[in-house]
C-alpha positions as CSV (number, residue, x, y, z in Angstrom):
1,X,244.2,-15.7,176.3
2,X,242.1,-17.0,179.7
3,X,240.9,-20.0,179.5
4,X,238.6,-21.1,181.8
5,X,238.8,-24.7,183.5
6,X,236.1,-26.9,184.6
7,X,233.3,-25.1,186.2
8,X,235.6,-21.7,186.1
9,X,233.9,-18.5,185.5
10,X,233.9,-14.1,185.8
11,X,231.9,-13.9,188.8
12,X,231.2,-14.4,192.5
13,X,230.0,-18.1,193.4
14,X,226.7,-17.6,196.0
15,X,226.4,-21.2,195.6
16,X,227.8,-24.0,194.1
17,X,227.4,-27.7,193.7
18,X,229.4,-30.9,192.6
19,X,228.7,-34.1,191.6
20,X,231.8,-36.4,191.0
21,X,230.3,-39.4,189.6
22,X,232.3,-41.8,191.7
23,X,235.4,-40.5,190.1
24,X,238.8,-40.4,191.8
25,X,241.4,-40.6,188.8
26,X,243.1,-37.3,187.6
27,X,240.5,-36.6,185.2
28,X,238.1,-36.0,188.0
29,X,237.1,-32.7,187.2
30,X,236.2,-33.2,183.6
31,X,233.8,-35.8,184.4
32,X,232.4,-33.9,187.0
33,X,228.5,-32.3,187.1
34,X,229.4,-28.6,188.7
35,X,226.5,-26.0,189.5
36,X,226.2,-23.1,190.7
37,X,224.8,-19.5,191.3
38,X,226.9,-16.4,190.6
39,X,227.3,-13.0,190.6
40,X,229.4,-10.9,187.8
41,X,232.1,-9.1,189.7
42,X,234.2,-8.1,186.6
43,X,233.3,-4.8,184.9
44,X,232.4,-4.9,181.2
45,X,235.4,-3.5,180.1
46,X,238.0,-5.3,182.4
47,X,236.4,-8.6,180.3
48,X,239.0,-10.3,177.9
49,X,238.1,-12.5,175.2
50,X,238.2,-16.0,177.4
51,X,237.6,-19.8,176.2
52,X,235.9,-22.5,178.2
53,X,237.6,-26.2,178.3
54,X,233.9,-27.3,179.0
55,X,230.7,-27.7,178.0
56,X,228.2,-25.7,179.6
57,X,225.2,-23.9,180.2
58,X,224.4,-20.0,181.3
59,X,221.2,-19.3,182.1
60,X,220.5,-15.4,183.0
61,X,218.6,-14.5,185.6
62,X,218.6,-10.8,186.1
63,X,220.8,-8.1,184.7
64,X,221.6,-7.0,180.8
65,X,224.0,-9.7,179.2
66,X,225.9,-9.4,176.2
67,X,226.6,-12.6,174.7
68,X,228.1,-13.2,170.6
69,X,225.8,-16.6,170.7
70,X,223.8,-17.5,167.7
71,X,220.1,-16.3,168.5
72,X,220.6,-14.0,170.9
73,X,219.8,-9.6,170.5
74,X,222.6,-7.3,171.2
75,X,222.1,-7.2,174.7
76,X,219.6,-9.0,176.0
77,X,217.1,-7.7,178.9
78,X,215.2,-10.9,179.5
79,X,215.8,-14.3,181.3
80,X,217.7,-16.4,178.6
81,X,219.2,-19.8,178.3
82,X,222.6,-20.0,176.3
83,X,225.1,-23.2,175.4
84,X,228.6,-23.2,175.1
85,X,230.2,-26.4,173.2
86,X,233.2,-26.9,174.5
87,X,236.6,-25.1,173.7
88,X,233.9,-21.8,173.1
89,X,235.9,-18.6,172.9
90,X,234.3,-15.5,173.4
91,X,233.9,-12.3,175.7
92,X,230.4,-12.6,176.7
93,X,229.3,-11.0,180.2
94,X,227.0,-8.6,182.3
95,X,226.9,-4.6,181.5
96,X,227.1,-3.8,185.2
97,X,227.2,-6.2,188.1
98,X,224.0,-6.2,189.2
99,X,223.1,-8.8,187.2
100,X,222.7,-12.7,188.3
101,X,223.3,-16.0,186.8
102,X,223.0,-20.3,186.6
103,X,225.9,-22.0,185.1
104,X,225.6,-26.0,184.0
105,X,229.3,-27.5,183.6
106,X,228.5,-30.9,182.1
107,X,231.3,-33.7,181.6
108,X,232.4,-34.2,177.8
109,X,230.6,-37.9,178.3
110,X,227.5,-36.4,178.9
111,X,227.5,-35.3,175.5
112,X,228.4,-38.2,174.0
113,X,226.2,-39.6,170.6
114,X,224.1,-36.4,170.6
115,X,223.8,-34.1,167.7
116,X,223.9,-31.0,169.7
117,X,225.4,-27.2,168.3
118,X,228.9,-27.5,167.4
119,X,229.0,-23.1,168.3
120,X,227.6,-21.1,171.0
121,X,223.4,-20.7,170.6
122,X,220.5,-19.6,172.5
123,X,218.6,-22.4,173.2
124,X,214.5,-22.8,173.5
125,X,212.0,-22.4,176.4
126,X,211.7,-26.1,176.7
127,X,215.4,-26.8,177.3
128,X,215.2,-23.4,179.6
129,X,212.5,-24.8,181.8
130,X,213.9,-28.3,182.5
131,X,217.2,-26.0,183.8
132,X,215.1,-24.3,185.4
133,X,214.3,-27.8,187.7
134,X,217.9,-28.3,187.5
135,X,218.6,-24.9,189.3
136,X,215.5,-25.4,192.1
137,X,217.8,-28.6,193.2
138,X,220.9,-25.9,194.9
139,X,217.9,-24.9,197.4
140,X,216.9,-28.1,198.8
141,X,220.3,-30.4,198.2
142,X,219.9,-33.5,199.8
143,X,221.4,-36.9,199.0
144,X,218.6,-37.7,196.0
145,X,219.8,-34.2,194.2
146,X,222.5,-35.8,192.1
147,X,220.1,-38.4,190.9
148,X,217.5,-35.8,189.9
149,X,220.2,-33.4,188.2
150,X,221.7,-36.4,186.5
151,X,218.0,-36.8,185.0
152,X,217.4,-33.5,184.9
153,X,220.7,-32.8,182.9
154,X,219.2,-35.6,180.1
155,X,216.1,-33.4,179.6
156,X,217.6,-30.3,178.8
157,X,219.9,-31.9,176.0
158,X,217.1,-33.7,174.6
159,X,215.1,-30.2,174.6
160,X,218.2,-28.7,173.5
161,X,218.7,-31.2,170.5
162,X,215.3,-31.0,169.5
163,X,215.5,-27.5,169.2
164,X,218.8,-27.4,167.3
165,X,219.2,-24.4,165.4
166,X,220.5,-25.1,161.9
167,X,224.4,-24.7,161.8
168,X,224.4,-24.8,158.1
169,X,226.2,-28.2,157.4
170,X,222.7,-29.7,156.5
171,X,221.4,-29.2,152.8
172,X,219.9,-25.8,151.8
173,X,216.3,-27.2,151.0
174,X,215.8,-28.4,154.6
175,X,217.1,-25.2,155.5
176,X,214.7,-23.5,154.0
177,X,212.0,-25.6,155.7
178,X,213.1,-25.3,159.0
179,X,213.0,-21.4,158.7
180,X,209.5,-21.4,157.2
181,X,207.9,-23.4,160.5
182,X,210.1,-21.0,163.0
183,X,209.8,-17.8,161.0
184,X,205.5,-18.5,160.7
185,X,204.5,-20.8,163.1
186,X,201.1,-19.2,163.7
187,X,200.3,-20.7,160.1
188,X,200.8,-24.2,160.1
189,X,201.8,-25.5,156.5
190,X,201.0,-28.8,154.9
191,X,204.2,-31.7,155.0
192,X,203.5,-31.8,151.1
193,X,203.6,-27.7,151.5
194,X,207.2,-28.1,152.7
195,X,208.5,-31.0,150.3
196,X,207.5,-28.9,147.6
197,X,209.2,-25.8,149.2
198,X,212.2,-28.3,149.5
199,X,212.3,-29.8,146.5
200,X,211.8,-33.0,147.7
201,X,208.9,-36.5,148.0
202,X,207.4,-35.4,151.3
203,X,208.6,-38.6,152.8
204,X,212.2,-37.8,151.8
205,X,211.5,-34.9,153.5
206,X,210.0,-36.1,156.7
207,X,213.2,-38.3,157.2
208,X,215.8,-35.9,156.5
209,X,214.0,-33.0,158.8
210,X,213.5,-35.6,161.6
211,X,217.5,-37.2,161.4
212,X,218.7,-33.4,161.4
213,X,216.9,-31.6,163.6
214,X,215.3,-34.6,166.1
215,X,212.0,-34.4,166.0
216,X,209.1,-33.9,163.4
217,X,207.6,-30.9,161.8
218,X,205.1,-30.7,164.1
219,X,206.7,-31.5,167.4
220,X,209.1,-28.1,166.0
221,X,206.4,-26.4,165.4
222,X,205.0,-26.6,168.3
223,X,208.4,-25.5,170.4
224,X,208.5,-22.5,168.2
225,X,205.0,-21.3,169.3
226,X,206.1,-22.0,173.2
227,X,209.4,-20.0,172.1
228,X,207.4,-17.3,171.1
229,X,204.3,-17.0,173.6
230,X,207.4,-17.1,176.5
231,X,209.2,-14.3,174.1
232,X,205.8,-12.6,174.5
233,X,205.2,-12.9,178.0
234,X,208.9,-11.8,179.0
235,X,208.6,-8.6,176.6
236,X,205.2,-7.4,176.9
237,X,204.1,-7.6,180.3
238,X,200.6,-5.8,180.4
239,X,199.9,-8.0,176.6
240,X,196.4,-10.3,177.3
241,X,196.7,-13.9,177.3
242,X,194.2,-13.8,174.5
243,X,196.5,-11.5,172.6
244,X,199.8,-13.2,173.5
245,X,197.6,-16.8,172.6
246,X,196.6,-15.5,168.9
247,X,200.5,-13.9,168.1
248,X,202.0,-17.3,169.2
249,X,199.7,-19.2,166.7
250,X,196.9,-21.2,169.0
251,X,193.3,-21.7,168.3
252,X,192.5,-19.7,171.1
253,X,193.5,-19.1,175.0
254,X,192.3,-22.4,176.4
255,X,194.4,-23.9,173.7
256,X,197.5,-21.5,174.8
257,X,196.8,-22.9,178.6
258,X,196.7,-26.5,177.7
259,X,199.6,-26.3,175.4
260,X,201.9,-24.2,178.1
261,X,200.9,-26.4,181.0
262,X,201.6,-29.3,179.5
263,X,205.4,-28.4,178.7
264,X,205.9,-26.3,181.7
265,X,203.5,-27.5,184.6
266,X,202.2,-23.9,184.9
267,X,199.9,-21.3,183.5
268,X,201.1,-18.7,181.5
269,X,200.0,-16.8,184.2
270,X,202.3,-18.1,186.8
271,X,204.9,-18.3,184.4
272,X,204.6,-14.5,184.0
273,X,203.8,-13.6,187.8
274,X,207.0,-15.4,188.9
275,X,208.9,-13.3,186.4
């Protein structure tokens, strides 16, 4: 079987960027920062089942990807952000090659004291949009870059931990918590709603949800109606504002606006406009 090194991928490198971290010992290219812009240049069929040493991020740009991570459709059309733990095997990739993507290879002590996915999962829109920031640095590299990826790189694993899907080790009342807010976040419950749905004193409750999934109820919540209006924008184009505001759960479009600018630093008209 492949296996992938450091920063090692199936495609075509249109750019690509290092940061070494002051490093010079042999183990220079684990505890590197690598990114970079690709292109797929293997057919779909001609891809084995590979595994990546690394830890590391794909986010999709353009094309139709076929990935086995937790979260993610059967192919997906849209612009998506997935993470691989390290030691992932799997056979993910492009059907065609006119697709385009981001990679993320992040140094094992990076990762280091964070409760992040021990398998392969799609991660949120907020996580998605501090990449995003990561990615605009490969334009305009300059000698402050690898201080604002280094930052930038400890905003997308904090949105990535606080939008940890459940990987089933936790117990099966907070379980069913977790997937009432995602499943219905348009209808925001009561915490004594959920401690009763748990089986559990809501301040039990409140603990345990906040040391598994890193944040509150609400703060989830609240990713899960961002998860859902950016679902909605990607999918239904010609959808109102108004419309996609109401389906995602907000009092109303000024609401949607505020909410969306303040995670993302744009309308959700931009947002959609720049694709």
């Amino acid at each position: 079987m492949k296996t992938f090194a450091h920063g090692g991928f199936y495609g075509a490198f249109e750019c690509r960027r290092r940061i070494d971290g002051g490093c010079t010992t042999a183990d220079a290219d684990a505890r590197a920062i690598e990114l970079a812009e690709l292109q797929p240049t293997v057919p779909e069929h001609e891809v084995e089942t590979h595994t990546h040493a690394d830890a590391h991020f794909v986010l999709v740009l353009a094309g139709k990807y076929v990935s086995s991570a937790r979260g993610m459709p059967a192919i997906c059309l849209h612009p998506v952000l997935v993470y691989n733990p390290p030691g992932t095997t799997h056979r993910d990739c492009f059907r065609g090659l006119d697709g385009r993507f981001f990679t993320l290879s992040i140094p094992a002590e990076a990762l280091a004291c964070r409760a992040l996915p021990t398998t392969a999962v799609r991660a949120g829109a907020i996580a998605e949009q501090h990449i995003r920031r990561v990615r605009d640095e490969l334009a305009r590299w300059d000698d402050v870059s690898p201080l604002t990826v280094e930052a930038g790189i400890e905003d997308v694993l904090d949105g990535l931990q606080r939008r940890l899907l459940d990987d089933g080790d936790g117990p099966a009342w907070l379980s069913r918590a977790h997937e009432r807010l995602r499943d219905d976040c348009a209808h925001p419950p009561r915490i004594d709603e959920l401690a009763t749905l748990s089986g559990v004193h809501p301040v039990a409750f409140a603990r345990a949800f906040r040391r598994r999934y890193g944040c509150s109820p609400g703060e989830y919540l609240r990713e899960c109606r961002l998860d859902r209006a950016v679902d909605l924008l990607r999918r239904h184009p010609r959808l109102a504002l108004a419309e996609v505001a109401a389906r995602a759960g907000y009092a109303d479009q000024a609401h949607f606006n505020r909410a969306f600018r303040d995670a993302f630093a744009c309308t959700p008209g931009t947002f959609r406009r720049a694709g």
